[in-house]
BALOBA-1460 file (C-alpha; in Angstrom, 3 decimals):
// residues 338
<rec num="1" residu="x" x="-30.436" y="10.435" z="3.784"/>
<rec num="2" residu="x" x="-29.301" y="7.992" z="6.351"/>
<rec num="3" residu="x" x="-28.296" y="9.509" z="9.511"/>
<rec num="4" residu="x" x="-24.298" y="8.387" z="11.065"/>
<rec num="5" residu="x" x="-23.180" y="8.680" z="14.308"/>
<rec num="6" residu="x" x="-19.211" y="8.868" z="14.593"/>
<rec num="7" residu="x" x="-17.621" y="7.551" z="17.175"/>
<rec num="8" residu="x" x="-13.956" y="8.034" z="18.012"/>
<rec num="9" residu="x" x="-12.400" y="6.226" z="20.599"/>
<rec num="10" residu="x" x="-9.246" y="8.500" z="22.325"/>
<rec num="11" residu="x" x="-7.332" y="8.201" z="25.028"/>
<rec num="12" residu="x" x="-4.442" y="10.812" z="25.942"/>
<rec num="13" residu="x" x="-3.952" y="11.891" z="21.922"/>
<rec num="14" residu="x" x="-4.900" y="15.304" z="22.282"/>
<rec num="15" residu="x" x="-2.494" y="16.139" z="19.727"/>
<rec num="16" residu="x" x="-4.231" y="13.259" z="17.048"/>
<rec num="17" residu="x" x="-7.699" y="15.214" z="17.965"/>
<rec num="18" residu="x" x="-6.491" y="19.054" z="17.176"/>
<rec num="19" residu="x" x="-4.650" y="17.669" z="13.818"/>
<rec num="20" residu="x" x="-7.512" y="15.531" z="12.234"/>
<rec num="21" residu="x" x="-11.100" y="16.430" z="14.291"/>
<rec num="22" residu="x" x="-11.346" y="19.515" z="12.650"/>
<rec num="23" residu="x" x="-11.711" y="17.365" z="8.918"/>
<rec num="24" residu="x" x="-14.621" y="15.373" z="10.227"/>
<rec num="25" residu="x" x="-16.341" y="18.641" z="11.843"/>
<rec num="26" residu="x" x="-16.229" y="20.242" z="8.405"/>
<rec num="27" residu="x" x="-18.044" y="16.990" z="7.304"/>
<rec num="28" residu="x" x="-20.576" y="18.707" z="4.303"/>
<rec num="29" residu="x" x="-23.689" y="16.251" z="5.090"/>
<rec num="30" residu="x" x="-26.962" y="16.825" z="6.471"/>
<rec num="31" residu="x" x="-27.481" y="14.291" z="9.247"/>
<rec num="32" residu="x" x="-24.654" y="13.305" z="11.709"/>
<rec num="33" residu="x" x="-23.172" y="13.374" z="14.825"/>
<rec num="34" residu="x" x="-20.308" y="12.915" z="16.230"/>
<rec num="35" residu="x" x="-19.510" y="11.220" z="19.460"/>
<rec num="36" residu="x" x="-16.475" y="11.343" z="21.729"/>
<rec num="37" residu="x" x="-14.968" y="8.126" z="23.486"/>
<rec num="38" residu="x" x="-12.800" y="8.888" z="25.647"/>
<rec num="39" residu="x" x="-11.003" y="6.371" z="27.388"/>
<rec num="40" residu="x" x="-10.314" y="8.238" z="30.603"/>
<rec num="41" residu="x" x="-7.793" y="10.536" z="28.758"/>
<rec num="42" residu="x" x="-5.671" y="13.174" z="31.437"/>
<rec num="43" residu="x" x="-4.218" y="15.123" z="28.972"/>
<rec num="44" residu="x" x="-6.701" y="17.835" z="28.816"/>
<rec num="45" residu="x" x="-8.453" y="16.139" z="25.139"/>
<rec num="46" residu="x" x="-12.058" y="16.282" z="27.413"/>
<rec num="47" residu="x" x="-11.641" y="20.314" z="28.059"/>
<rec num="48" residu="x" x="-10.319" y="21.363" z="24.770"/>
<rec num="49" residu="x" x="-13.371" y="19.471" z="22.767"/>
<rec num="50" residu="x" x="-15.844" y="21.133" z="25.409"/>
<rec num="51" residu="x" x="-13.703" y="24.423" z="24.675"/>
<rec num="52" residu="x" x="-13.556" y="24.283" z="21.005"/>
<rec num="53" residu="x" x="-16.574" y="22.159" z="20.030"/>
<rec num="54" residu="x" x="-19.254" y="22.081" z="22.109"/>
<rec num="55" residu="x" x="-21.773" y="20.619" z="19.796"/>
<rec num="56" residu="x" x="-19.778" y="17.399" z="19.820"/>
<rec num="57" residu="x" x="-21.342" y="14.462" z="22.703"/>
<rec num="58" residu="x" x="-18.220" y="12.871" z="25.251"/>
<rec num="59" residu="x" x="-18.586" y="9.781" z="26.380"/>
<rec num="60" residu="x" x="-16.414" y="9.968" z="29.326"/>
<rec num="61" residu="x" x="-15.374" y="6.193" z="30.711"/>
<rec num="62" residu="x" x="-13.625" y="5.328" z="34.030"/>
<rec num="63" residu="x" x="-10.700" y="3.557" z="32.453"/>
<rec num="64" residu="x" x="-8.896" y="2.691" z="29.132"/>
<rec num="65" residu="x" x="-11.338" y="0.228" z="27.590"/>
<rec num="66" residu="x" x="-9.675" y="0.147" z="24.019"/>
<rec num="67" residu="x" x="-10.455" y="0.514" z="20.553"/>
<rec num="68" residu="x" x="-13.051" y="-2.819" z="20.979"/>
<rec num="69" residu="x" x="-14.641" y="-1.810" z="25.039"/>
<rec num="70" residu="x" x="-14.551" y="1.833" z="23.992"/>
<rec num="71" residu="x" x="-16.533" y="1.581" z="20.774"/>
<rec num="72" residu="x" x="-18.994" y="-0.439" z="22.449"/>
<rec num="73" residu="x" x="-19.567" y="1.399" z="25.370"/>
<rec num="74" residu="x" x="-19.995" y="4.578" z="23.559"/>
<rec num="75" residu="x" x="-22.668" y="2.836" z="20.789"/>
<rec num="76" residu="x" x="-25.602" y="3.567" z="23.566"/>
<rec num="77" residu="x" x="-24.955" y="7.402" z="23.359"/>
<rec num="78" residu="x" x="-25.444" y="7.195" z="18.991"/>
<rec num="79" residu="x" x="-28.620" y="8.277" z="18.136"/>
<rec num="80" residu="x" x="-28.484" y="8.030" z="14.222"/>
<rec num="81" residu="x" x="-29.063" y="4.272" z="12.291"/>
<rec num="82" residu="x" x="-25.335" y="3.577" z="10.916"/>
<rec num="83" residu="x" x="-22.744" y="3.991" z="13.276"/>
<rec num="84" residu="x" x="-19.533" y="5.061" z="11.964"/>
<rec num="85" residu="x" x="-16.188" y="3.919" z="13.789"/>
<rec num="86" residu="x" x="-13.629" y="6.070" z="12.888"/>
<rec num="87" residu="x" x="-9.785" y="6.213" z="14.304"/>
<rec num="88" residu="x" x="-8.589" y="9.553" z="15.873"/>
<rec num="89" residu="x" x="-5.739" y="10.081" z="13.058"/>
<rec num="90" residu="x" x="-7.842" y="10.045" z="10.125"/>
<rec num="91" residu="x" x="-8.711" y="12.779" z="8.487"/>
<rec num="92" residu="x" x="-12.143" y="12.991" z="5.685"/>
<rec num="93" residu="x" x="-13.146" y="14.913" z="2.694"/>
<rec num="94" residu="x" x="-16.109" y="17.445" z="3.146"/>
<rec num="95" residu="x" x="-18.445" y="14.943" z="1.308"/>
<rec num="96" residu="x" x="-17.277" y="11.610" z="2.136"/>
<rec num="97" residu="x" x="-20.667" y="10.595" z="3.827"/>
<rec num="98" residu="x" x="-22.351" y="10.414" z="0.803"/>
<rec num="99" residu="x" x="-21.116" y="7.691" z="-0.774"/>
<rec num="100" residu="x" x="-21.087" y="5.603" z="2.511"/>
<rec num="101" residu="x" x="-24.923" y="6.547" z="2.805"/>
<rec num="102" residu="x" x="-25.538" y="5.024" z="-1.173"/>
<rec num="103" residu="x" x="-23.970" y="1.780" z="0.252"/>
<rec num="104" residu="x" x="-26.548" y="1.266" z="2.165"/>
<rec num="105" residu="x" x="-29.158" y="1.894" z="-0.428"/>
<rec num="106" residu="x" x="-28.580" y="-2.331" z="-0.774"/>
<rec num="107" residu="x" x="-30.655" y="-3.721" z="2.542"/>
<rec num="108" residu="x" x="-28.155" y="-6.704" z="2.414"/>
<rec num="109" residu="x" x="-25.183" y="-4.809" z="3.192"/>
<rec num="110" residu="x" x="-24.120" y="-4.427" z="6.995"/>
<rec num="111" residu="x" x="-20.827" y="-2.692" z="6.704"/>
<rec num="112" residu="x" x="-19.069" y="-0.257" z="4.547"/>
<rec num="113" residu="x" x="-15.668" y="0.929" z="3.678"/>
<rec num="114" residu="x" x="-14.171" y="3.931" z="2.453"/>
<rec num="115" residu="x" x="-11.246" y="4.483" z="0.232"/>
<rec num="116" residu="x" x="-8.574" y="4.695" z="2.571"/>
<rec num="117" residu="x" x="-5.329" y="6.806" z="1.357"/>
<rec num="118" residu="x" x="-2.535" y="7.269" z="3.540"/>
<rec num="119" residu="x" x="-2.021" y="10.781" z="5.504"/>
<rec num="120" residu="x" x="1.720" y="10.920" z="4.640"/>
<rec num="121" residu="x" x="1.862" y="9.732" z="0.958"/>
<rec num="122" residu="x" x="-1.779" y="10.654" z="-0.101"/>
<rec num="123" residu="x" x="-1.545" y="9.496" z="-3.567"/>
<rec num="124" residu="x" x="-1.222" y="5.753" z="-2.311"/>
<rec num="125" residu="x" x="-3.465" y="3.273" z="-0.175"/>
<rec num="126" residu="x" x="-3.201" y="3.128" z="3.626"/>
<rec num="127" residu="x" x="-1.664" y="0.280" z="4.768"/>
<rec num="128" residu="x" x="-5.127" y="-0.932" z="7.547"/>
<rec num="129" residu="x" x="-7.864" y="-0.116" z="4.913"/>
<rec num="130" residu="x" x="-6.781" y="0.400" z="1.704"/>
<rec num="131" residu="x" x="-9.244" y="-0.354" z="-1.060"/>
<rec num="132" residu="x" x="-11.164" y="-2.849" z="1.109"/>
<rec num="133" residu="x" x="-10.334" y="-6.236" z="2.619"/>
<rec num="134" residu="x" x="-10.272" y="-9.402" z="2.078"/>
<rec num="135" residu="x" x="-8.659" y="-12.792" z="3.342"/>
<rec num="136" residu="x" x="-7.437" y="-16.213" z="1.895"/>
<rec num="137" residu="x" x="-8.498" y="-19.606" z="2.720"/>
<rec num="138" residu="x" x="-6.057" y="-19.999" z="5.521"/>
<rec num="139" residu="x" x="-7.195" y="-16.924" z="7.504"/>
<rec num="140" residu="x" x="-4.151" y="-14.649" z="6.154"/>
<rec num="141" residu="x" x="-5.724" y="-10.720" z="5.885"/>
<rec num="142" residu="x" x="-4.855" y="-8.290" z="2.911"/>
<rec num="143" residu="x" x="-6.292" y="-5.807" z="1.145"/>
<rec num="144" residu="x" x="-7.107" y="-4.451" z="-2.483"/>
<rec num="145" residu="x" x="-4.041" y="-1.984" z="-2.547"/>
<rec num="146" residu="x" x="-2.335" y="-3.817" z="-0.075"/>
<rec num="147" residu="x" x="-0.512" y="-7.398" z="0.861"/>
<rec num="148" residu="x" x="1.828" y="-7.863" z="3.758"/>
<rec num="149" residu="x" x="4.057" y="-4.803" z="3.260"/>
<rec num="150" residu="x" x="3.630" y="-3.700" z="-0.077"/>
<rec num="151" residu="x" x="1.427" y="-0.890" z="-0.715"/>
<rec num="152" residu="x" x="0.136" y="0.315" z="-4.023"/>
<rec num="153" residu="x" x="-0.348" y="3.896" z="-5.721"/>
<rec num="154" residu="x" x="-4.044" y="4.636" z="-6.160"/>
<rec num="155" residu="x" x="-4.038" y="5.302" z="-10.076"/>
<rec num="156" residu="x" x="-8.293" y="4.596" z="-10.291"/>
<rec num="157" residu="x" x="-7.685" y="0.319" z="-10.541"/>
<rec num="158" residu="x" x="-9.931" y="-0.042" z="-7.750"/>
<rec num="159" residu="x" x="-12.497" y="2.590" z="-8.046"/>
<rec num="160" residu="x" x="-15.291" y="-0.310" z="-8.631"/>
<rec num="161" residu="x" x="-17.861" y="-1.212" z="-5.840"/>
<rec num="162" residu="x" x="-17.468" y="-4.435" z="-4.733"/>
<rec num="163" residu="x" x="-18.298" y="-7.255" z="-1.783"/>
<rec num="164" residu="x" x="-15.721" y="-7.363" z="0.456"/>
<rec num="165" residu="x" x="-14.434" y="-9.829" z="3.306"/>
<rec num="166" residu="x" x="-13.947" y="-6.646" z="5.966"/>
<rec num="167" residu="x" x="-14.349" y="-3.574" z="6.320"/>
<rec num="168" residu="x" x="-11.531" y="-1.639" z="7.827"/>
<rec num="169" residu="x" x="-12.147" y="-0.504" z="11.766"/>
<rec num="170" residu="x" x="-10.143" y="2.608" z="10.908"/>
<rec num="171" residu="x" x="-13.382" y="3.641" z="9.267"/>
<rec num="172" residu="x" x="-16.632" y="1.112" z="9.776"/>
<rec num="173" residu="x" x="-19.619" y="2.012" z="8.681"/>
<rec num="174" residu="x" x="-22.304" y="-0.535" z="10.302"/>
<rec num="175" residu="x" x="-26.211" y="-0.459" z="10.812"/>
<rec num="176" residu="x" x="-26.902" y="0.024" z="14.635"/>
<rec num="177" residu="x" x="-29.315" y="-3.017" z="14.627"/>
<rec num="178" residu="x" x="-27.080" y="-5.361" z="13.181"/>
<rec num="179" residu="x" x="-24.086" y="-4.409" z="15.530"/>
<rec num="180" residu="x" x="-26.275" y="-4.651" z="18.716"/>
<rec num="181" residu="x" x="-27.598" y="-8.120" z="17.300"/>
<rec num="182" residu="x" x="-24.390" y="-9.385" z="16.381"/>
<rec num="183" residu="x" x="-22.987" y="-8.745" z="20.242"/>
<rec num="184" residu="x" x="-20.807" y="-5.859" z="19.191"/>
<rec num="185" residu="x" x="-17.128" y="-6.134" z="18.997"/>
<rec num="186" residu="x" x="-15.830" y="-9.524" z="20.827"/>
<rec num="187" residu="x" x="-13.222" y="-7.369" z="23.371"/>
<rec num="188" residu="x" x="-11.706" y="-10.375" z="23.889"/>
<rec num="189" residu="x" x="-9.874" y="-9.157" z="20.995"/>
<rec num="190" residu="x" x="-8.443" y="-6.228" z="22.992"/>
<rec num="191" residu="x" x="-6.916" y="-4.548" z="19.509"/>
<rec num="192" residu="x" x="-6.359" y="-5.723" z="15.756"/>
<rec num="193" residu="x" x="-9.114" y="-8.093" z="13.829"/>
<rec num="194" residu="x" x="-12.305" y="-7.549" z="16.043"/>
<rec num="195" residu="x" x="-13.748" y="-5.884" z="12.850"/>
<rec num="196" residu="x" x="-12.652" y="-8.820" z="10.716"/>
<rec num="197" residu="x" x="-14.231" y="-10.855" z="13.215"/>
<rec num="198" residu="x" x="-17.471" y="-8.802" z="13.131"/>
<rec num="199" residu="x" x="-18.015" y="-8.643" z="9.540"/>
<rec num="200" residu="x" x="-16.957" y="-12.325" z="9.273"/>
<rec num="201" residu="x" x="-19.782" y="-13.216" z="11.650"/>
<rec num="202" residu="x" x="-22.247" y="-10.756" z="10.146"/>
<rec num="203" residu="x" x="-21.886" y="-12.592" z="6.515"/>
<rec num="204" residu="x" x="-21.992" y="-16.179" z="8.039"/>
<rec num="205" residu="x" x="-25.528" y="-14.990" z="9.241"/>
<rec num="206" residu="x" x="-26.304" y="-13.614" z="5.195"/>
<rec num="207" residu="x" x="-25.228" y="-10.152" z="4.929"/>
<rec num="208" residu="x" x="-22.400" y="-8.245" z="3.001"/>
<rec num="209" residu="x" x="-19.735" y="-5.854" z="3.232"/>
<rec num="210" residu="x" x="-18.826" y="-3.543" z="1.028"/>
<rec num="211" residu="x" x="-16.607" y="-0.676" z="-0.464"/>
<rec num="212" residu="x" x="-17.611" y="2.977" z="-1.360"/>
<rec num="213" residu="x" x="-14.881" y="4.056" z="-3.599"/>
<rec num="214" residu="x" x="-16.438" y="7.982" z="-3.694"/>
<rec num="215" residu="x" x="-15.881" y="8.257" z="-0.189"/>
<rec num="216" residu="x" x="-12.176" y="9.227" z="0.702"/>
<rec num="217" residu="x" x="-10.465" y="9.266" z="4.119"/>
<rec num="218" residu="x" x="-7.023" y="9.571" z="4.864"/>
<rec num="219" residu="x" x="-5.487" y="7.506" z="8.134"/>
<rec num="220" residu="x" x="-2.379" y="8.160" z="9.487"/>
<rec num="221" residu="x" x="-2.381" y="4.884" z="11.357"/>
<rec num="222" residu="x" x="0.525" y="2.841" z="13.212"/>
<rec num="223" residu="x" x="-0.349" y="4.787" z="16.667"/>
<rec num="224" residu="x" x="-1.690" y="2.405" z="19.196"/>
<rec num="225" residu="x" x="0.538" y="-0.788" z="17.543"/>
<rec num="226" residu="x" x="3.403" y="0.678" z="15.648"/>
<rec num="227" residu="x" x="4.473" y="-2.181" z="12.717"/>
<rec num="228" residu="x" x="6.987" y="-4.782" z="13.721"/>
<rec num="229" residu="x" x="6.353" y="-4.617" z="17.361"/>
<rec num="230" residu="x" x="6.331" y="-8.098" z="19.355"/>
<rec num="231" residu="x" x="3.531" y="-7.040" z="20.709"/>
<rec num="232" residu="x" x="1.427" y="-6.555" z="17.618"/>
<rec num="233" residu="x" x="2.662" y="-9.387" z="16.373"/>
<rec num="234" residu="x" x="1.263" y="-11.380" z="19.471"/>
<rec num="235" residu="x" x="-2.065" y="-9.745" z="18.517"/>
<rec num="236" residu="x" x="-1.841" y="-10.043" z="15.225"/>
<rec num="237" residu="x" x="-1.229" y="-14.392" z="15.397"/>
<rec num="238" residu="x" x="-3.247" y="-14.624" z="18.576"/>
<rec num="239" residu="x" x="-6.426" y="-12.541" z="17.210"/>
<rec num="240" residu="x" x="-6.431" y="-14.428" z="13.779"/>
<rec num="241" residu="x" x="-6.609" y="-17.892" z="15.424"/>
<rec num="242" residu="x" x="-9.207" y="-16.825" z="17.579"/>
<rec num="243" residu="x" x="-11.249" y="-15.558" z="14.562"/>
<rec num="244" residu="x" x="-10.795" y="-18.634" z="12.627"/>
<rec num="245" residu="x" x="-11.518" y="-20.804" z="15.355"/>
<rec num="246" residu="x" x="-14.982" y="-18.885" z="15.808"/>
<rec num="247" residu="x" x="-16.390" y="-18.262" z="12.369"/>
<rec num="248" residu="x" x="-14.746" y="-21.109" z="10.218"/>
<rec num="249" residu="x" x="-17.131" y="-23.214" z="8.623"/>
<rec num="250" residu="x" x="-16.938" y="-27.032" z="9.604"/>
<rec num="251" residu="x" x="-14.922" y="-28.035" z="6.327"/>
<rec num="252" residu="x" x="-12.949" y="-25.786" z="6.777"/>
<rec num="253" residu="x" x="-11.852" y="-25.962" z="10.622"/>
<rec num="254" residu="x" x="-11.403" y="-29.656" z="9.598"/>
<rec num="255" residu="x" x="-9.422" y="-29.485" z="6.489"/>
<rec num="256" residu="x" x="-6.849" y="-25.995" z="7.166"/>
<rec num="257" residu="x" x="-6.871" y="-24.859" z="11.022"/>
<rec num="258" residu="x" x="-3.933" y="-27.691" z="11.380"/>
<rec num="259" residu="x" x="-1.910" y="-26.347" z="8.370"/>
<rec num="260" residu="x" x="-2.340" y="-22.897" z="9.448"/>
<rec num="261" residu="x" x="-1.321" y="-23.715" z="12.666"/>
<rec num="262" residu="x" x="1.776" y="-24.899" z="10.603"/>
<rec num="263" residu="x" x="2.104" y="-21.960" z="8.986"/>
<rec num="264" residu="x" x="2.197" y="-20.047" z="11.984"/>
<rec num="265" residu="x" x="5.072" y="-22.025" z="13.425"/>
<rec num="266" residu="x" x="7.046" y="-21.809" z="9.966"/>
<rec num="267" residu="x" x="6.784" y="-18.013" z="10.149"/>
<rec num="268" residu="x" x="8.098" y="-17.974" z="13.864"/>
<rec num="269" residu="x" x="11.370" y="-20.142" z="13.316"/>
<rec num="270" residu="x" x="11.647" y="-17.687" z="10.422"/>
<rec num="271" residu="x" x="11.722" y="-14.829" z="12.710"/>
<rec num="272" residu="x" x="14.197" y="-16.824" z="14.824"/>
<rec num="273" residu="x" x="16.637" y="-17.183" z="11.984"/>
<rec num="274" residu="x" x="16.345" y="-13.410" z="10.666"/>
<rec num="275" residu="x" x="17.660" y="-12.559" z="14.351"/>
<rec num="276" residu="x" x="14.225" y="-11.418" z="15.548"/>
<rec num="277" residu="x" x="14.094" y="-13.584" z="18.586"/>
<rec num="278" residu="x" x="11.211" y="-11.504" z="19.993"/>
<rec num="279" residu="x" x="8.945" y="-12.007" z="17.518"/>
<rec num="280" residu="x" x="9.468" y="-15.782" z="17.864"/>
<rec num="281" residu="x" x="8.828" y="-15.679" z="21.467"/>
<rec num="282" residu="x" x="5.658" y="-13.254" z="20.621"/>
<rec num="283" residu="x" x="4.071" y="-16.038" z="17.837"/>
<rec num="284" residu="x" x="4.558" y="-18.627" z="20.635"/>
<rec num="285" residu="x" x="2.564" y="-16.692" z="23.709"/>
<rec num="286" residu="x" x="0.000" y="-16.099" z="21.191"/>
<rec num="287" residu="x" x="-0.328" y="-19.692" z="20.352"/>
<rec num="288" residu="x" x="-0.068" y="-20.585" z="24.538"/>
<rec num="289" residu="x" x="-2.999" y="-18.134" z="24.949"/>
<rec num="290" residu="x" x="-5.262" y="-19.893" z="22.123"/>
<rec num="291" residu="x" x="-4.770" y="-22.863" z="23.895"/>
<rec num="292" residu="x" x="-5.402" y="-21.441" z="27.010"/>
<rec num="293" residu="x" x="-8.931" y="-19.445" z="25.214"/>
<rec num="294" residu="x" x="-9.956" y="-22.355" z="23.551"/>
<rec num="295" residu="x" x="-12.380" y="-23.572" z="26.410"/>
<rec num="296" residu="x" x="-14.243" y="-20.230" z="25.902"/>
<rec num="297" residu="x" x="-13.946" y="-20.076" z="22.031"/>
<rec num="298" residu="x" x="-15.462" y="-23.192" z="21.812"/>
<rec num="299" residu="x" x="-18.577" y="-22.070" z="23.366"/>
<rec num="300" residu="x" x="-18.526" y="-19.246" z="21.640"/>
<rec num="301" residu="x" x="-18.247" y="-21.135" z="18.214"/>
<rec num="302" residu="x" x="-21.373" y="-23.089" z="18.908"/>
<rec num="303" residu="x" x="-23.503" y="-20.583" z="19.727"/>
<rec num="304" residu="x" x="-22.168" y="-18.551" z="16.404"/>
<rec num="305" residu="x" x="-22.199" y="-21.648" z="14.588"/>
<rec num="306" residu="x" x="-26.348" y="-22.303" z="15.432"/>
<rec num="307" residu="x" x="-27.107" y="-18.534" z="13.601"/>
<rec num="308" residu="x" x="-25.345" y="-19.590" z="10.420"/>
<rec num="309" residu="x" x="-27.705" y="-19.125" z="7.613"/>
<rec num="310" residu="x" x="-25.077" y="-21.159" z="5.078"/>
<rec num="311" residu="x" x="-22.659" y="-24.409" z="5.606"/>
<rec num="312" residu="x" x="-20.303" y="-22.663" z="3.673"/>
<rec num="313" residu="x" x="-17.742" y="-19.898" z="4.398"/>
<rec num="314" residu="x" x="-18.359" y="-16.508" z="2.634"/>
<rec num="315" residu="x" x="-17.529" y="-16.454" z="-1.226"/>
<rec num="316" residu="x" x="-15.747" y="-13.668" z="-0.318"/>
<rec num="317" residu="x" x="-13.075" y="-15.624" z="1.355"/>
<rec num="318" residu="x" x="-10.813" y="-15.804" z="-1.797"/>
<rec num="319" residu="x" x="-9.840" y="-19.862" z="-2.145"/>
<rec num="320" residu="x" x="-6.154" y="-19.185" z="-2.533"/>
<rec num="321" residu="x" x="-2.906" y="-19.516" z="-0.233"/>
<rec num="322" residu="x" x="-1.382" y="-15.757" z="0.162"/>
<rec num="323" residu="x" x="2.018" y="-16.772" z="1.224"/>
<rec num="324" residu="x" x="2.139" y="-18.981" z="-1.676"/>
<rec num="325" residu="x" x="0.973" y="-16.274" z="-4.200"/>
<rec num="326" residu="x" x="3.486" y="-13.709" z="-2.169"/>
<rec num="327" residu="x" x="6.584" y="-15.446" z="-1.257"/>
<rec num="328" residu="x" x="7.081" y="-18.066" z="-4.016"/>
<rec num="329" residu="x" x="5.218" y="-16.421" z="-7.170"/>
<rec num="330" residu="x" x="6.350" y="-13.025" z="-5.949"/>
<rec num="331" residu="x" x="3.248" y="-11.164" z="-6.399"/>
<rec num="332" residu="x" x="2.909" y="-7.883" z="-5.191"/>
<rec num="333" residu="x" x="-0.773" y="-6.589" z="-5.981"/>
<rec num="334" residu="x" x="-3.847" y="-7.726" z="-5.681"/>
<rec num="335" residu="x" x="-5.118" y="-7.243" z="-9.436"/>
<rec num="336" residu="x" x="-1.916" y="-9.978" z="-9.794"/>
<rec num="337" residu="x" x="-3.582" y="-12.540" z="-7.428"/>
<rec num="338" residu="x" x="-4.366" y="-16.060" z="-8.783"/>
């Protein structure tokens, strides 16, 4: 049996910690921990885990580092091999380790996923995890259960293991070695895609992610960036160009970063003309600070780009366009991708 540390990054959600820590204490598995990162929190969350369970390590920081400077900071307290990144609003089943621990069983695989099910409609998929994820050749993110908006039922269609493109940070299961290697989560990232980033990097260097279907969380999710927000959606364009910038293959920075750029200006007039004049104004300061980033990405892309293993990008990068598939065929689910 593999041993997991479980980190959870928290700052001031007290409440999120008495609702769903109790779940992962219950965890039925013979070797873990779980680890505390608490991102100077005032709202009492360092007392009442002291209080309540005192088996549990704290890894008390000076400020609010975020998901990204939190998780990192709090790797050098995990003692066990896979570290296991878990958001404060999920909640597990008593043996969801195990299946997570037979991923690993495959020496290739760096990352893992569970089945992710949403708290407040538990028979469907969770919106940030799903059934595993995956992105298209333009650098647009989805998920098996899950593209843009629409979120399936969970009715067994994606109870196979399978390679994935990412493995949701709501619930990461990584080997220790590989993360320290691999420099960690990139905090210039701040929040959203640093563990699309990560596992993005990891495969360019010959590893693979994937899914644990017998493993079942449930995540709340929406907390830190509620959906629709300006500023998630500054994240959410900002983040994604940095990633593609970073880990594209040559061909492929050549051939699509101009269209997606296109694409990305396309979906901000759209925004303009739905009345959403924020979210216009959030796709352009994300654009602004790529420009502005690019002097450091660049660096950063050649030293990534000298520990590629392939030329290629990962064949898990699926070679279609998802806002073609979505808003002109009108497909809805990802078993109806083509």
């Amino acid at each position: 049996m593999k041993g997991f540390s479980i980190i959870i990054v928290t700052w001031n959600a007290l409440e999120h910690l008495k609702n769903f820590l109790p779940s992962v204490t219950k965890t039925d598995y013979p070797n873990f921990e779980i680890i505390i990162a608490d991102n100077a929190s005032d709202d009492g969350s360092k007392e009442w885990i002291k209080s309540t369970y005192p088996e549990i390590k704290i890894a008390s920081f000076d400020r609010n580092y975020g998901y990204c400077g939190g998780n990192n900071r709090a790797v050098p307290f995990a003692e066990k091999e896979i570290l296991l990144f878990l958001n404060n609003d999920v909640k597990v089943e008593k043996d969801w380790l195990y299946g997570l621990n037979k991923a690993f069983d495959d020496d290739l695989v760096a990352a893992a996923q569970p089945k992710m099910r949403s708290v407040t409609e538990s028979d469907h998929f969770e919106y940030a995890g799903a059934a595993g994820g995956f992105i298209d050749k333009y650098g647009y993110t989805f998920c098996r259960g899950r593209i843009f908006d629409e979120v399936e039922k969970d009715e067994g269609q994606y109870d196979d293991k399978t390679d994935l493109f990412w493995a949701s940070g709501a619930a990461l299961a990584i080997r220790k070695d590989l993360f320290l290697k691999s420099g960690g989560f990139d905090e210039v990232f701040e929040f959203h895609m640093e563990e699309i980033d990560l596992c993005w990097r990891m495969q360019n260097q010959g590893f693979k992610i994937t899914y644990a279907p017998e493993s079942v969380v449930y995540h709340l999710g929406g907390g830190s960036l509620p959906m629709g927000s300006p500023r998630k959606v500054f994240y959410n364009f900002r983040n994604s160009l940095f990633m593609l910038w970073k880990n594209y293959s040559s061909t492929s920075l050549r051939k699509r970063f101009l269209l997606r750029i296109f694409l990305d200006i396309v979906a901000a007039w759209k925004a303009l003309l739905e009345g959403k004049p924020k979210e216009w104004l959030a796709v352009a300061r994300a654009h602004v600070h790529f420009l502005r980033s690019l002097g450091d990405l660049t660096r950063k892309r050649k030293a990534l780009q000298q520990k590629r293993v392939t030329d290629d990008d990962p064949k898990t990068m699926l070679d279609i366009s998802l806002i073609w598939q979505h808003f002109v065929k009108g497909v809805k689910k990802f078993s109806h991708l083509k």
